[in-house]
C-alpha positions in Angstrom: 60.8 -19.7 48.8 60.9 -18.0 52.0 63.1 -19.8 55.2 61.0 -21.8 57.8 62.1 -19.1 59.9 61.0 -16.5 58.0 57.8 -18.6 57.7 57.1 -18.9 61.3 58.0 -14.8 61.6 54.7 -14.2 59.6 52.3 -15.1 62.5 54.1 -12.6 64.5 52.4 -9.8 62.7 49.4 -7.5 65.0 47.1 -7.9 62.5 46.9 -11.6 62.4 44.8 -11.0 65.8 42.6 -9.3 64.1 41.7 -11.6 61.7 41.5 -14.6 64.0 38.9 -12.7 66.2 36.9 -12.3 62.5 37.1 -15.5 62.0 35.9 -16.2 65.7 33.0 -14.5 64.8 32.4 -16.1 61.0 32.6 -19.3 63.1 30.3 -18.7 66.1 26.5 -18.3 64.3 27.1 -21.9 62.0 26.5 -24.6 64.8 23.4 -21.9 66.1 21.1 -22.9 63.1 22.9 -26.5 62.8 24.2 -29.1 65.1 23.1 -27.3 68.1 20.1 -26.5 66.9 19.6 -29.7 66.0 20.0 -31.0 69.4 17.6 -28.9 70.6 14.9 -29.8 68.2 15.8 -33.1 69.2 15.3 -32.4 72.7 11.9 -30.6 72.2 10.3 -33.8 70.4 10.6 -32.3 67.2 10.3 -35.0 64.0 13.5 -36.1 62.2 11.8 -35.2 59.5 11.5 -31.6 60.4 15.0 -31.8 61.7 16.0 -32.8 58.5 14.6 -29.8 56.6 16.3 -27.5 58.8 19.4 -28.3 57.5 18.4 -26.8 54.1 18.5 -23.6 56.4 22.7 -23.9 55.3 21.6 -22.8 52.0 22.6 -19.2 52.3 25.8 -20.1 52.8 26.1 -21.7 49.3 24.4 -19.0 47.3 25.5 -16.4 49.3 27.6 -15.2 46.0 23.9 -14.0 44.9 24.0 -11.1 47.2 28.0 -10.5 47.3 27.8 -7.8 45.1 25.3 -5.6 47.2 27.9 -5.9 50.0 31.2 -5.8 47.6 30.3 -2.4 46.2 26.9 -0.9 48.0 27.5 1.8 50.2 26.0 2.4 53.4 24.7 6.2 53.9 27.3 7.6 56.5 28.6 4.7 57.6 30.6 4.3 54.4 31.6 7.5 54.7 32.8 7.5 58.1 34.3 3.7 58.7 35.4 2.5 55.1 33.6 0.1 52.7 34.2 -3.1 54.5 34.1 -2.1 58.3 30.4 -0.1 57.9 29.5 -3.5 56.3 30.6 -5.9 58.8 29.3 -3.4 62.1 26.0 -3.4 60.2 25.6 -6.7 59.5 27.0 -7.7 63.0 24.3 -5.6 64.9 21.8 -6.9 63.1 23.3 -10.7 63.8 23.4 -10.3 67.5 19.7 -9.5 68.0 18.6 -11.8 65.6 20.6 -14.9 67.7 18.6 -13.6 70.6 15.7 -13.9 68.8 16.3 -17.4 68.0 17.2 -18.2 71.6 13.6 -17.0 72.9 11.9 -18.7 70.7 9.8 -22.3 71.8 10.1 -24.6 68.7 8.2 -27.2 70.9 5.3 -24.7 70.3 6.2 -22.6 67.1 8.2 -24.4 65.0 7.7 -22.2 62.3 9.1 -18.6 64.3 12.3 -20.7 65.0 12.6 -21.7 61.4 12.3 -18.4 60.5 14.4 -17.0 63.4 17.2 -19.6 61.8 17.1 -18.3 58.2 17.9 -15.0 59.2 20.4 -16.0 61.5 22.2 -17.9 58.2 21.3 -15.1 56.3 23.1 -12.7 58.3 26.0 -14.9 59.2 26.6 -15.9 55.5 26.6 -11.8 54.4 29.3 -11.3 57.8 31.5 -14.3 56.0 31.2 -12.2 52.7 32.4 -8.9 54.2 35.5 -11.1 56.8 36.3 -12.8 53.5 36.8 -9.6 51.2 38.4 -8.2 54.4 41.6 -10.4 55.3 42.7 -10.2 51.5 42.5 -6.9 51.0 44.0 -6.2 54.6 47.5 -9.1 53.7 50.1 -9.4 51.5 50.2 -12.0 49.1 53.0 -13.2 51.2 50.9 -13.3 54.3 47.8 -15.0 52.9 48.6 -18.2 53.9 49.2 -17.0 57.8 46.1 -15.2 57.6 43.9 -18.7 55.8 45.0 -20.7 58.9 44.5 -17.3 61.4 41.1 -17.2 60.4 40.4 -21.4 60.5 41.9 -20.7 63.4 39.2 -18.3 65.2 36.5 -19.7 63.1 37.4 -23.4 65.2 37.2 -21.5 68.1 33.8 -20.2 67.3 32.4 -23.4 66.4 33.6 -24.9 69.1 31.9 -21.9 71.6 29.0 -22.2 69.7 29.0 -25.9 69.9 30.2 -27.8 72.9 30.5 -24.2 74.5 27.0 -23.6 73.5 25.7 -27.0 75.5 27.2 -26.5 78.7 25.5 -23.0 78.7 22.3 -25.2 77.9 23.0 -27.6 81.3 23.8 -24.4 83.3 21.2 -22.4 82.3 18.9 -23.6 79.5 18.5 -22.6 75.9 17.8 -18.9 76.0 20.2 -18.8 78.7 22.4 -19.9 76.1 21.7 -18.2 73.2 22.2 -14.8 75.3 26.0 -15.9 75.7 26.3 -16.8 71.9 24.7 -13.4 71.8 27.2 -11.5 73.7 30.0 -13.2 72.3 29.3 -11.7 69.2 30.8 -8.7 70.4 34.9 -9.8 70.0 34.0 -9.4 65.8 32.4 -6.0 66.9 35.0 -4.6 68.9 37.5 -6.0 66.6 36.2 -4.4 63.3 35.8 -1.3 65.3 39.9 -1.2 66.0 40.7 -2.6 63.2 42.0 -0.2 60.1 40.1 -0.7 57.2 41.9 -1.8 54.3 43.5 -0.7 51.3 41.2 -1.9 48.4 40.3 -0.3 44.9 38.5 2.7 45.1 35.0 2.5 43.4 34.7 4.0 40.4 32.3 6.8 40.5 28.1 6.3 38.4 28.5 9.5 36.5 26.0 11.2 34.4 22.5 9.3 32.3 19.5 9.3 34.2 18.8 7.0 36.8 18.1 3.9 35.1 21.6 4.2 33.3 23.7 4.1 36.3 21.5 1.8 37.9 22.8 -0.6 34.5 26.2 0.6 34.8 26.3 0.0 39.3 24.6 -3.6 38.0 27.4 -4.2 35.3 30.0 -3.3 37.9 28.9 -5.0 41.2 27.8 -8.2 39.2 28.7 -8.6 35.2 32.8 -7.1 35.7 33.4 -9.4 38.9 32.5 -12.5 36.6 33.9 -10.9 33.6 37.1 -10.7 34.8 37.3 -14.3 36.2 36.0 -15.6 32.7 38.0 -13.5 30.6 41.3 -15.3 32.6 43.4 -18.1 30.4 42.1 -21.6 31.7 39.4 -20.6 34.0 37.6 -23.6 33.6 40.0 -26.1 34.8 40.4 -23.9 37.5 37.0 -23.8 38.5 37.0 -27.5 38.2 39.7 -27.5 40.7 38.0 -25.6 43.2 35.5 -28.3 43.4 37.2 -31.1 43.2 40.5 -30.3 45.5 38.9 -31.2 48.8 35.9 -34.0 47.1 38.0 -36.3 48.3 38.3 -35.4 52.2 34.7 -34.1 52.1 33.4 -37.5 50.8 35.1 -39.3 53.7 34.2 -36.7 56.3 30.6 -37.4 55.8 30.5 -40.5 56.5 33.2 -40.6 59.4 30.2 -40.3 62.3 28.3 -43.3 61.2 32.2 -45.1 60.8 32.6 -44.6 64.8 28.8 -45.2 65.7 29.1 -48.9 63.3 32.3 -49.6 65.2 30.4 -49.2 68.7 32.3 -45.9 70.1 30.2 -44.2 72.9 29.3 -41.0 72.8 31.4 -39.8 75.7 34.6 -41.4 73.0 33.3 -40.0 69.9 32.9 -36.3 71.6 36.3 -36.9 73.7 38.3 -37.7 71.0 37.0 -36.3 67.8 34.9 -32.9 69.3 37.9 -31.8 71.6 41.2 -33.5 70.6 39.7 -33.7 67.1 39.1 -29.5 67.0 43.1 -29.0 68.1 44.2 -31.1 65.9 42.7 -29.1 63.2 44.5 -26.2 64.4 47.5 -27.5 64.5 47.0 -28.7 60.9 46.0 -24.9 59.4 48.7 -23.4 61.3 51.3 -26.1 60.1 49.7 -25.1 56.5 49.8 -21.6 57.0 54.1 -22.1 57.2 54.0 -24.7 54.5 52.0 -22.3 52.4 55.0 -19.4 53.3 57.8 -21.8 52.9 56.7 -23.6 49.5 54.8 -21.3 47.8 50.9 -21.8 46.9 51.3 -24.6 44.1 54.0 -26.0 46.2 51.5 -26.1 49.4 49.0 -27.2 47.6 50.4 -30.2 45.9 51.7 -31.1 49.3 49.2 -30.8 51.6 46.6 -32.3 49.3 48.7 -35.7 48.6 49.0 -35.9 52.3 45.3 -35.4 53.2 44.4 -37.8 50.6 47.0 -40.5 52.2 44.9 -39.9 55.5 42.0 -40.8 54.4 43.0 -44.2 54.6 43.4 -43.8 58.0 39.6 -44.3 58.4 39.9 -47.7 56.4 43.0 -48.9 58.8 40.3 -47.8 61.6 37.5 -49.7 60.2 39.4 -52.9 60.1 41.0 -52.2 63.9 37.4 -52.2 65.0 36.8 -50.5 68.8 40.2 -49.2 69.3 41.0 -46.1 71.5 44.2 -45.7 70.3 43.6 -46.0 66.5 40.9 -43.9 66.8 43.2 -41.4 68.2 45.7 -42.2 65.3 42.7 -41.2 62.6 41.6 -38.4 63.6 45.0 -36.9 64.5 46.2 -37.7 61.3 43.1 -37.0 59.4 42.4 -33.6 61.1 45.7 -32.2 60.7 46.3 -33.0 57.2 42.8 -31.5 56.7 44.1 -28.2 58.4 46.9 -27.9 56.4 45.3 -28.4 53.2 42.2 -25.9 54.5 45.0 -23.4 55.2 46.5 -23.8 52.0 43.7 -23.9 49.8 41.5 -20.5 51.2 45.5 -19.2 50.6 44.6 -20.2 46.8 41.3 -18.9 46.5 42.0 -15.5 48.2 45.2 -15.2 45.8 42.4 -15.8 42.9 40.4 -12.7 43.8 41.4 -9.4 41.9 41.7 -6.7 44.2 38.5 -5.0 42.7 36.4 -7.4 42.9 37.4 -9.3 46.7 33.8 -9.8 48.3 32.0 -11.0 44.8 35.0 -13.3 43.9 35.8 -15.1 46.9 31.9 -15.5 47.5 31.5 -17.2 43.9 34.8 -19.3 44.8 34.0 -20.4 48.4 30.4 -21.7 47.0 31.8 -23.7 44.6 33.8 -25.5 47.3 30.7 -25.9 49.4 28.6 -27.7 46.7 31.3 -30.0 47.0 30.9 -30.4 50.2 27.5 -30.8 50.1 26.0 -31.6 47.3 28.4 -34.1 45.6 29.3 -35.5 48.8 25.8 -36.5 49.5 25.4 -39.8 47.7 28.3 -40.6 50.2 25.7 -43.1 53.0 24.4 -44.8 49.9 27.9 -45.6 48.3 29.0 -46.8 52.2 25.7 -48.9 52.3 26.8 -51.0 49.1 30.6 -51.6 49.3 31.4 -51.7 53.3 33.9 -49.7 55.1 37.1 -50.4 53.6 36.4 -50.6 50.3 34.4 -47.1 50.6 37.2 -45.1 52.7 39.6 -46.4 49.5 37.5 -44.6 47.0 37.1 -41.6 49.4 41.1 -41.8 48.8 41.0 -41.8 45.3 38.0 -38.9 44.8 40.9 -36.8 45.8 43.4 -37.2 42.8 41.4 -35.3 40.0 42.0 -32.6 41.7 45.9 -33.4 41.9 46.0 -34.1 38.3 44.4 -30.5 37.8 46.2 -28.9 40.0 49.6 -30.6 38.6 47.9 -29.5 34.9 47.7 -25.9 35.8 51.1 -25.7 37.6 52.6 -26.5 34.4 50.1 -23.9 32.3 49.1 -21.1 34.7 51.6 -19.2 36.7 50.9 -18.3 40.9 48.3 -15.8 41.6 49.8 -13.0 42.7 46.2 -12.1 44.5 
């Protein structure tokens, strides 16, 4: 185990930057085809029903492991040549994504719903292939050492992005209106676009070369590389399935109470002005003080170590929400929750994208992490869903307690494979 100096020393390396601008930019297009979109379908007298739908626009960011390996191990004429596998990718795919959030920004969905719809899905599209490329990126560019620094560098940026793209992207809305708007979430997709272009590619696998058959036999063999090896390789590791189990149900736990944390504060009669005040702003820094507090507990602890710790403690928090519900409209405890509930969230965010990017072998980065990071988002959203109706039968308290308890599965795995499976080494 490394010293909390040494720890702390880790953040102090230049190419940290780099990967917190990425994550700026992973961050920025989410809240564009989601809660700010929202708001303005709200605004234009859209139904909720349509509203609704739109959320199914998030999609692409679930399956984007579908189209991972066109982007793990597709070159791009030239570019590839020139730039390196994973920095033509990302410059592509980032000068498609700026246009395309322009797009969306000129578009009237009080008129054409239907050309902002579509407008979104290739803004999700676009962003969820640039999350792909950032993803395979950072691991490839740290050290094992360094990957839990780099997980809370890139929460880091990526809560910067949201938040530009969120509270940012409304006060561009008052100033100038949507399009308005839009243009500066737009231009601020430059800092990932200069960054890529000073950024060294890294150091990953060479591919290995389609020789000889005809066409349609190295077609099969680019196919069994990009697609069947990637999975292959995962499957073919002792205890995969528990592992894959654990993925999901780590953070199940957290996720379950985080959905249903809005309509908490909204029940206990918060205003808006509290709710954005204290959750949206003081809420957001919390967060990253949490990933970088994981990103050193991660260094200091090791990943099993982290992992065990940060998840008991974000579990605890949980209950937080229950001591809040039984306060009722109280400033100060609802403060005390969501300091305590975002930070232990940070730290076991940083600590667990540390895991998954130590899971991915070094050939197969983009298609791994893609297949990994989906997992944990059907948590989040699917098996979180029934969430309102569980609230709706047992009350506040009661709920916030199982929300607690959803969380120790995925201890009991994780404690299982710490005493079966050693570290991965990444």
């Amino acid at each position: 185990m490394a010293s909390w100096g040494a720890a702390l020393a880790t953040y102090r390396q230049p190419r940290l930057l780099a990967i917190l601008c990425m994550g700026f930019s992973s961050g920025l297009p989410l809240p564009l085809t989601g809660a700010t979109l929202s708001f303005w379908l709200a605004k234009e007298g859209v139904s909720r029903t349509s509203i609704g739908l739109f959320s199914l626009i998030g999609s692409a960011y679930v399956f984007k492991f579908v189209w991972s390996p066109l982007i793990d191990r597709l070159p791009i004429p030239v570019l590839t040549r020139r730039l390196g596998r994973r920095r033509s990718w990302a410059l592509s795919i980032q000068a498609l994504l700026a246009p395309a959030i322009l797009v969306l920004g000129f578009s009237d969905p009080g008129r054409d719903l239907f050309a902002t719809a579509l407008a979104s899905v290739v803004v999700a599209f676009l962003s969820a292939s640039q999350d792909i490329v950032i993803d395979a990126y950072r691991i490839e560019l740290l050290t094992p050492e360094e990957q839990g620094a780099g997980a809370a560098a890139t929460q880091w940026g990526y809560r910067f992005g949201l938040l530009a793209s969120g509270a940012g992207a409304l006060y561009a809305v008052a100033f100038g209106g949507w399009a308005f708007s839009y243009s500066v979430m737009a231009a601020l997709m430059a800092v990932g676009f200069v960054t890529v272009c000073l950024a060294p590619e890294p150091g990953a696998d060479p591919l290995p070369p389609l020789a000889g058959g005809s066409a349609g036999e190295r077609l099969l063999l680019w196919l069994q590389q990009a697609a069947i090896s990637p999975l292959a390789d995962f499957f073919t590791r002792p205890h995969w399935l528990p592992i894959l189990l654990f993925i999901v149900l780590y953070k199940y736990g957290d996720a379950l109470a985080g959905v249903m944390a809005t309509p908490l504060y909204v029940a206990l009669r918060f205003t808006e002005t509290e709710v954005a005040s204290i959750s949206k702003v003081f809420g957001v820094f919390a967060t990253l003080a949490g990933v970088a507090l994981g990103g050193v507990v991660v260094a200091r602890l090791g990943l099993y170590g982290s992992l065990l710790f940060c998840g008991i403690v974000q579990n605890l928090a949980t209950l937080m929400y229950a001591a809040l519900a039984l306060a009722g409209h109280d400033l100060g405890m609802l403060a005390l929750s969501i300091a305590l509930e975002n930070v232990t969230g940070g730290m076991g965010s940083a600590a667990f994208v540390a895991y998954l990017s130590r899971l991915c072998h070094a050939s197969f980065t983009a298609t791994q992490y893609a297949l990994f990071s989906a997992l944990f988002a059907f948590s989040r959203i699917v098996l979180s869903a029934p969430g309102g109706w569980l609230a709706e039968r047992i009350d506040w308290v009661p709920f916030f307690f199982v929300a607690a308890a959803a969380g120790i599965p995925g201890l009991l795995l994780l404690l299982w494979l710490m005493r079966r499976t050693p570290e991965p080494a990444g």
